[in-house]
N, C-alpha and C positions, 0 to 999 in steps of 0.2 A: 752375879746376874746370869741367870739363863741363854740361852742362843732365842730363845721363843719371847722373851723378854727386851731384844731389842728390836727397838723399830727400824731399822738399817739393814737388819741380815733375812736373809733369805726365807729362815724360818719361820723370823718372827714375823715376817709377812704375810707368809701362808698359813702362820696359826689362826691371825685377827682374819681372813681374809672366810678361814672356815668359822671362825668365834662368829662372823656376821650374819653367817647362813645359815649354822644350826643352833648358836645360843640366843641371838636379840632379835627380841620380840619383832612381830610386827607394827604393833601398837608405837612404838618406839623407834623403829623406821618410818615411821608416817608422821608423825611428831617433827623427827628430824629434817622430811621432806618442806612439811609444810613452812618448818622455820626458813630453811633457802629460798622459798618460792616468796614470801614475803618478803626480805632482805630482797631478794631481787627486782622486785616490785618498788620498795623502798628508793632502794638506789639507782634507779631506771630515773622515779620521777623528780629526784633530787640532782640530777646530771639534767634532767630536760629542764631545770630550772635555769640551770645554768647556760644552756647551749644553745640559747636565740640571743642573750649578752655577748656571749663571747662570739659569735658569729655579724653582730652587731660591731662589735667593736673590729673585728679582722675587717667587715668590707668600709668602713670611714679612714682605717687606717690604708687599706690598700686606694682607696677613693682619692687619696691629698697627699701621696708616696712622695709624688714627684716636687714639693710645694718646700723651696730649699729655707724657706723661714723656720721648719722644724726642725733643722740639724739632725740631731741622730735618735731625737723622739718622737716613738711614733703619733701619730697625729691623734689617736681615740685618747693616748694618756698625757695629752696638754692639759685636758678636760674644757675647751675650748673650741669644740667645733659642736655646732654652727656658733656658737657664743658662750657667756659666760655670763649668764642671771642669776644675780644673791636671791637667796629666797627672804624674805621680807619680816620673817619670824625672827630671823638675826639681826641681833644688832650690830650698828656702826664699831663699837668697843670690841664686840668679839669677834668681829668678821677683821680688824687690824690686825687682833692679837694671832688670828690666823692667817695672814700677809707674812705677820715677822716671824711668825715659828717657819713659812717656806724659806723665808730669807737668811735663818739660820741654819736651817735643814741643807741650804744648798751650800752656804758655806763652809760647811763641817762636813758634807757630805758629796761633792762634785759630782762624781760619776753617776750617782744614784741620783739626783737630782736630773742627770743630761737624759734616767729615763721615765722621767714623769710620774704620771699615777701606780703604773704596773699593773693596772686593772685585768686590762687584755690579756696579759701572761696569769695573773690569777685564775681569770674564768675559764680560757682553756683548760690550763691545767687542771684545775678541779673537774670540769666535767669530762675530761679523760681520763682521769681514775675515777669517779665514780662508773662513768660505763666499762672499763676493763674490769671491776671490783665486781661490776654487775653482770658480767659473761660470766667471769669464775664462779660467780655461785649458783648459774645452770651445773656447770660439772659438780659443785659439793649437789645438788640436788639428785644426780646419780650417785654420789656418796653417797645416800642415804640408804642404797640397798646394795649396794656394790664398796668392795676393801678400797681399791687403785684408785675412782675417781675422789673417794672421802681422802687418802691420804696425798696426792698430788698436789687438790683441791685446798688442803687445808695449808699446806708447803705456801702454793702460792700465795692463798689469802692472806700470811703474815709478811708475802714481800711487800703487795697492795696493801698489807696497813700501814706498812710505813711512809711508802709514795701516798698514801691521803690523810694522813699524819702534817708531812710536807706541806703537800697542798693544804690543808685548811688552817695551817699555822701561818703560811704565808698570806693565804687570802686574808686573816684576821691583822699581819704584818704589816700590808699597803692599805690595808680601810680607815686603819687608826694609826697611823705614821702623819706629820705634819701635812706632804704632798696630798693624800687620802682626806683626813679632816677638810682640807680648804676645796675640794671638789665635792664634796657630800652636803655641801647648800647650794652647789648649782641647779636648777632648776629647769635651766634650758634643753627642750627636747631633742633628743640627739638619736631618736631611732630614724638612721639613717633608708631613703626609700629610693637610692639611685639618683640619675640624671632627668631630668626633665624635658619635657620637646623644643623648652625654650634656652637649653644649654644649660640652666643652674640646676644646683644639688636642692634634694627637695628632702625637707625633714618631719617627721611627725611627733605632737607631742607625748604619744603613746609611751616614750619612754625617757627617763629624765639622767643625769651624771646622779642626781639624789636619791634616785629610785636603785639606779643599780648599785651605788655604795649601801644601800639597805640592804641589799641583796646579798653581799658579799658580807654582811655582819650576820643578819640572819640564820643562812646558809653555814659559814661554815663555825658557828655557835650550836647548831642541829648536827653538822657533820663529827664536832668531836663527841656528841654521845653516843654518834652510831658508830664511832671509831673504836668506843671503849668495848661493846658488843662486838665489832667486829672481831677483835683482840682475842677476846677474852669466849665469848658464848661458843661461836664458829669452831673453835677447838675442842668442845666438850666432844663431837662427836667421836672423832678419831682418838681421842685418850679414853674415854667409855669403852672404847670398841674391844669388847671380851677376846681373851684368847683360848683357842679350842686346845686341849692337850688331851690324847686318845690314852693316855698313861691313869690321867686324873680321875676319866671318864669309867675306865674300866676299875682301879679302887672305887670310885662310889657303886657302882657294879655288886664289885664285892661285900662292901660293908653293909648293902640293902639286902643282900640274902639271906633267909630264913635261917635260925641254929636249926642243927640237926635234933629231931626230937630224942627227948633220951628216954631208953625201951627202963 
């Protein structure tokens, strides 16, 4: 293998870096453009999904911090505040059998059990990789005409697919884990709206423990197909990326020259 052949040395650097400038197209830098500018778009509005939940859940839990009947869980993943309403489509039989799967979940599982749903820790986390995932792909966006930002860019993207790898395996972990299942028929609105003038907390039903467990199945069921794109598309550009060699350039030089006519 060449010097101009690896993507580590110096060379091979500044061969792709000219490959970009004088062999791929523009048509093909525009291509590339518009594909980051959409992913980025994508992933802007797949983190704003997420980032009135999890901001939701940060101020109920900092709201009831102090409130020593929740031990060391936080108060949004009791899944119990302001209460705890079965929804009505469940029956009495299945709504047990999802009593005793907590009841074994907590026995076989203690710690995990002391920290409730994990919701809160889900939704953060995912809508901070999606929006770090989604800065990165302004920089592949100057990838698209430039060597440095496309190879950087694409370095980092594969470290953010594994952090949103993480994240949407875990969100998919606590939606359907027995704690998750038995919060996902609560119905009780829980978009919390602050203190009141009259001293209580005042909630809206604008937002449900059943609506945001939809959320976190929906969500990150969408996020691994854009994981596998991420993976996988996001790379194409930088392994495309032609290499210039002035050796190659001047052989085909050569071999397009006319024969010498013969007298």
């Amino acid at each position: 293998m060449s010097k101009k052949d690896d993507w580590c040395s110096k060379k091979g650097m500044k061969a792709r870096k000219k490959g970009i400038k004088k062999l791929e197209s523009k048509s093909r830098k525009w291509c590339y453009f518009a594909f980051f500018c959409a992913s980025f778009i994508i992933y802007i509005i797949c983190g704003a999904v997420y980032s009135p939940r999890s901001s939701n859940a940060l101020a109920i839990t900092a709201a009831f911090a102090e409130d020593k009947r929740l031990g060391k869980t936080p108060a949004y993943d009791t899944c119990q505040f302001p209460s705890f309403v079965k929804d009505e489509s469940v029956t009495d039989t299945e709504f047990v059998k999802l009593v005793y799967g907590i009841a074994e979940y907590c026995r076989d599982r203690p710690k995990d059990c002391e920290k409730g749903t994990q919701w809160m820790g889900a939704f953060v986390f995912n809508a901070a990789c999606l929006f770090v995932t989604a800065i990165n792909f302004i920089v592949l966006m100057f990838g698209a005409f430039f060597f440095y930002p496309r190879y950087f860019g694409t370095m980092c993207n594969l470290c953010y697919g594994c952090c949103h790898c993480s994240a949407f395996i875990t969100a998919l972990a606590v939606r359907f884990n027995p704690y998750g299942l038995w919060c996902s028929v609560n119905i009780a609105g829980n978009k919390y709206e602050g203190m009141g003038s009259d001293g209580k907390h005042k909630w809206s039903d604008e937002q449900t423990y059943q609506s945001d467990g939809n959320v976190l199945a929906m969500m990150a069921s969408i996020q691994a197909v854009l994981w596998c794109f991420q993976c996988y598309c996001c790379c194409v550009p930088l392994l495309q990326t032609p290499i210039y060699d002035k050796k190659d350039k001047s052989k085909a030089q050569v071999n397009q020259m006319p024969a010498p006519m013969q007298q």
